[in-house]
N, C-alpha and C positions, 0 to 999 in steps of 0.2 A: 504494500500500500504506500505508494509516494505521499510523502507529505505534503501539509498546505501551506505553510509556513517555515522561512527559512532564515537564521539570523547570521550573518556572514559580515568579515572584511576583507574588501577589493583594496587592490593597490595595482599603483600605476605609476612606471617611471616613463617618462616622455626624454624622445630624444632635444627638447629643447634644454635639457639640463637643469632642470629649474628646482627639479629634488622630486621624492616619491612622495604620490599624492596616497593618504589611506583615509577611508569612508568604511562606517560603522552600518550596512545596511540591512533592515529587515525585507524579505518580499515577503508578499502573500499572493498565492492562487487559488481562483475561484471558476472553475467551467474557462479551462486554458484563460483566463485574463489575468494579466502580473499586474499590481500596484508593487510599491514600494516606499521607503524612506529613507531619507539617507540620516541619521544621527548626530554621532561626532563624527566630523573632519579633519583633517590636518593636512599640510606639508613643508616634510621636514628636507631643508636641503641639503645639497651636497658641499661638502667642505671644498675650499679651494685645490684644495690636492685630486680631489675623486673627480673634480669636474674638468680635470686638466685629465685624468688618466680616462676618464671615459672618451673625451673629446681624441683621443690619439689612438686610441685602443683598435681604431679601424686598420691599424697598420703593424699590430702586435703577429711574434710569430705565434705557430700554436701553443710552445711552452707556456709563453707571455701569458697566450687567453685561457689557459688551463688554470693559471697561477690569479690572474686578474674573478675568473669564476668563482675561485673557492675565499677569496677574500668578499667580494661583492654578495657572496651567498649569506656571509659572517654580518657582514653590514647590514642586510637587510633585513637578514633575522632578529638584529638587534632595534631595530626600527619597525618591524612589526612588534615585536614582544613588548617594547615599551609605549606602546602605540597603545595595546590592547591593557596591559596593568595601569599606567595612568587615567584609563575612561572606565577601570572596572569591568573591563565586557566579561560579559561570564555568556556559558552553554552555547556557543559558536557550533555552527555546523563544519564551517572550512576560512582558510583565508584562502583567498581565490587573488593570486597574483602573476600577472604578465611577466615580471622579471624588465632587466632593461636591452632595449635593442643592441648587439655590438656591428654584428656583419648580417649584409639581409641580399642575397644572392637569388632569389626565386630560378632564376634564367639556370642556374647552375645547379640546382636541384639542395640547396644549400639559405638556413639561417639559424643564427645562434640570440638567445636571449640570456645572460648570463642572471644568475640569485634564482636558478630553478633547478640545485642541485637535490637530490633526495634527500640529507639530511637537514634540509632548513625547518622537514617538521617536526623534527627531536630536536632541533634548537627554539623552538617558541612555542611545544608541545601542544603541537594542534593537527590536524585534517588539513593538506596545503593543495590543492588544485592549483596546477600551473602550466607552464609550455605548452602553451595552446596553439603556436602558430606553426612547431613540425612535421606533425602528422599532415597536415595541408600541402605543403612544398612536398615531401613525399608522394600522396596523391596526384599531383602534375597540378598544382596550385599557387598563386600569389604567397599567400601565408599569410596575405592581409589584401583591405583591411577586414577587421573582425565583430568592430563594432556595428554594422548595419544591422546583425538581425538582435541587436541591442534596441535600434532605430526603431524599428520593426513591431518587436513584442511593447517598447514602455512608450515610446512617444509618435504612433502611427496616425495622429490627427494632421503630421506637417507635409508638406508635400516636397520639402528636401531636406535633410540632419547633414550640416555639416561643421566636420572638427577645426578650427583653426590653432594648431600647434606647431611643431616641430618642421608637420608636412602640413597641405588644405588637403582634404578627403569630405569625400560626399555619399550619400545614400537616398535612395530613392526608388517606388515599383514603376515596374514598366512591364506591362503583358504581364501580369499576375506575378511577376519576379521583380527580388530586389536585388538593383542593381548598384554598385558599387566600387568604386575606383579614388587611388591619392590623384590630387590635382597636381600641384606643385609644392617644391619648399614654398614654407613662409619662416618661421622666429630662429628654424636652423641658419638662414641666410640672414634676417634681420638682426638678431644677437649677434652674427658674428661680427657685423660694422659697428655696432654700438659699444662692445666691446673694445676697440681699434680705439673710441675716445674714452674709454675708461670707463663705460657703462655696461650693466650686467645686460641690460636690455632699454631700448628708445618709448620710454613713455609715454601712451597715448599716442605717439606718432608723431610728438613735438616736432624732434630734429627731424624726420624725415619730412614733415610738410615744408620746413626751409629750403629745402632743397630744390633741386630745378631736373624736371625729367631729359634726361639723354636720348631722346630718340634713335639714334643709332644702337648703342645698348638694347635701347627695348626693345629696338627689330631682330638684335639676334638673338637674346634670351627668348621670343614669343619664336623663334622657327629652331629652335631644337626639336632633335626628331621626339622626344617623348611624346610632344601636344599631339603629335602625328598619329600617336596608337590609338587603337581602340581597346577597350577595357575586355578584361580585368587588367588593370596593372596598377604597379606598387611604386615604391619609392624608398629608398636607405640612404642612410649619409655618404656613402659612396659614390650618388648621383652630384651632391652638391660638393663634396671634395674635388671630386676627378671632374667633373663638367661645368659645374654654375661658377663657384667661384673661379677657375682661372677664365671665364667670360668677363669677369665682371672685373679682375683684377689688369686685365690689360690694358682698362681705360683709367687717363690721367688725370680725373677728375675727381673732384671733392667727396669724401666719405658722406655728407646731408644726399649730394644728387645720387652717389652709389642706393642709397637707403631712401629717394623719393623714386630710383626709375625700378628699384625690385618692387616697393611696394602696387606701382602701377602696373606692374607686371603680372601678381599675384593677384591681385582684383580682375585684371581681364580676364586673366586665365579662368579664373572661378565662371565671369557671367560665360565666357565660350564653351565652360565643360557644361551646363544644365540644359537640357533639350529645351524646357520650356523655359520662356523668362519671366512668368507670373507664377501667381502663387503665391506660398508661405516656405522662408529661409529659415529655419533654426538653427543658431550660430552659435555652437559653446568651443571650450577653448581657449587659450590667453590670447590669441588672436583678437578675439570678442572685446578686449579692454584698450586695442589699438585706434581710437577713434579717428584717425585719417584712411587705416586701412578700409574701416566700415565705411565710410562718407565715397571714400574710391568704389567701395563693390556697389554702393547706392545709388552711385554716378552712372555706372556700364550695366545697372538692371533696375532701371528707374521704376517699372512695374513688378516687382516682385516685393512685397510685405517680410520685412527681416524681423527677427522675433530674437531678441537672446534673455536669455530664461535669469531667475535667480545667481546669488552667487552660486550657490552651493551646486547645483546643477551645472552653472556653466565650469569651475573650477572643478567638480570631482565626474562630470561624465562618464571619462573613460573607467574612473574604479569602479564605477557605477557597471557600468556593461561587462566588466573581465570579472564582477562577482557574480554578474548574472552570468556568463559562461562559464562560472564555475559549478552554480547550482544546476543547471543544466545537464552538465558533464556526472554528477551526482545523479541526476535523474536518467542519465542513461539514452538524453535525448539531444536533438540536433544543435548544435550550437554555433556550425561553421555550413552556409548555403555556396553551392559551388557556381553558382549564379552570380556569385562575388568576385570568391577568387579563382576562375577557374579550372578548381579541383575535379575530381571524374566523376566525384557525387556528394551530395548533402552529407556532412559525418559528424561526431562528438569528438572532439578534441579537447588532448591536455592528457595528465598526467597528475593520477589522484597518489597523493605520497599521505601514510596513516602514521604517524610519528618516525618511526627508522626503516617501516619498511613499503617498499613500495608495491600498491596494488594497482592493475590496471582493470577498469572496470566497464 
């Protein structure tokens, strides 16, 4: 007998660096309908050293990422575990945790999320559902993104869910399927020039509205072949190492205009990826608090109704959807649509770890 009620913590470490996000969430089902709540939140960041080795890590050998796993698995277990004894949470079903992206190869049949080692659930002695994105690239899949049939079951009234993080990704039905594909970077490219003046990230979009768009720039960042595919497809920092930024570093122009012509870049991009251009936009994400980037996507889809939700919703989303792929994966039921990424068929993914030993279920 499944049960109706599930009390769980999601965690989410985003490639924008910004530290792992964890949500206290209950669901409840009722004749397949999920409500839910999200509780306490938190997040807690990364120390100057972890956000410099995460950032490099894309170039570590295997030793390196074997070595960087087993410490990262340590760190996270201590960030959940204090997560969880600070708010009290007692009678947890699972932490349901993503882990953090390092290397994301789909094309190569290859991606790694490192803090999803088995024992992180004898170190925060819980039920861990995690590594939900391998079993997908094995299948002939993206491996993301994951969160659409998140979209899907808790917020199906919108007619597009899109993330503004690290990368822009969308979700949306079309012919009875949901479909689903990353747009472009956004705060992987925007932090990194805001960084260059000594900033963790451009707030609100101050310094980049000073700036002045390069037109030449935004002709060749808008015809890279990515815009060119048709979905599923994904996106890793690999794309923006090896391709955006030495675009964008060739030109000798001021880090405001480097950080006004990506933003305009990322706005088009967005209104070009949605078939329709009306509607209702649901925008969560730190994206969501860039208010030049918004005022741009408002500009290039002047008929479309943009909505961005609460904090709590717009800031824990993603642990929001990766505890619901957790409970999911507990119920033995679909949690990854191949209509997304894809894969050869609808399947349950992840890897249910029961304090030191691992059960696959």
């Amino acid at each position: 007998m499944l049960k109706k009620k599930y009390i769980v913590v999601g965690v989410m470490s985003g490639t924008s660096l910004d530290g792992v996000d964890l949500a206290h969430i209950v669901f409840t089902v009722k004749n397949n309908k999920w409500e839910f709540q999200i509780l306490e939140s938190e997040t807690v960041s990364y120390s100057a050293d972890w956000v410099n080795q995460l950032k490099i890590a894309v170039d570590f050998s295997d030793k390196e990422l074997q070595k960087l796993n087993q410490d990262y698995t340590q760190l996270l277990a201590a960030i959940i575990f204090n997560f969880i004894k600070k708010h009290k949470i007692e009678n947890l079903d699972a932490v349901c945790s993503h882990g953090h992206t390092i290397l994301h190869q789909p094309q190569n049949g290859f991606t790694l999320q490192i803090g999803n080692l088995p024992e992180i659930a004898t170190l925060i002695n819980q039920t861990v559902v995690c590594d939900f994105r391998i079993q997908d690239v094995q299948l002939g899949g993206q491996g993301a993104p994951l969160v659409p049939i998140g979209d899907r079951i808790l917020f199906p009234e919108y007619d597009y869910c899109m993330n503004l993080g690290g990368f822009s990704n969308v979700s949306f039905e079309q012919n009875n399927n949901r479909i689903a594909f990353d747009i472009s970077p956004v705060n992987t490219v925007l932090n990194f020039y805001a960084n260059q003046l000594g900033l963790d990230y451009d707030n609100k979009g101050i310094i980049s509205r000073t700036g002045i768009c390069n037109e030449d720039l935004l002709n060749e960042l808008n015809a890279l072949d990515f815009y060119q595919k048709k979905h599923p497809k994904s996106l890793g920092f690999e794309f923006v190492k090896e391709t955006v930024l030495p675009i964008i570093d060739s030109y000798s122009i001021p880090v405001e205009d480097k950080l006004h012509t990506f933003t305009e870049h990322v706005a088009l991009q967005i209104a070009l990826a949605l078939p329709n251009k009306n509607g209702s936009l649901y925008i969560t994400g730190g994206g969501a608090y860039n208010d030049f980037l918004i005022e741009r996507i408002r500009y290039h889809l002047p008929e479309m109704k943009i909505i961005i939700p609460s904090t709590k919703i717009l800031e824990f989303k993603e642990a929001l959807i990766f505890a619901l792929l957790g409970v999911l994966k507990l119920r033995g039921e679909i949690n990854v649509l191949s209509s997304v990424t894809g894969a050869s068929t609808d399947h349950s993914s992840g890897e249910i770890y029961v304090f030191n030993s691992k059960q696959n279920r």
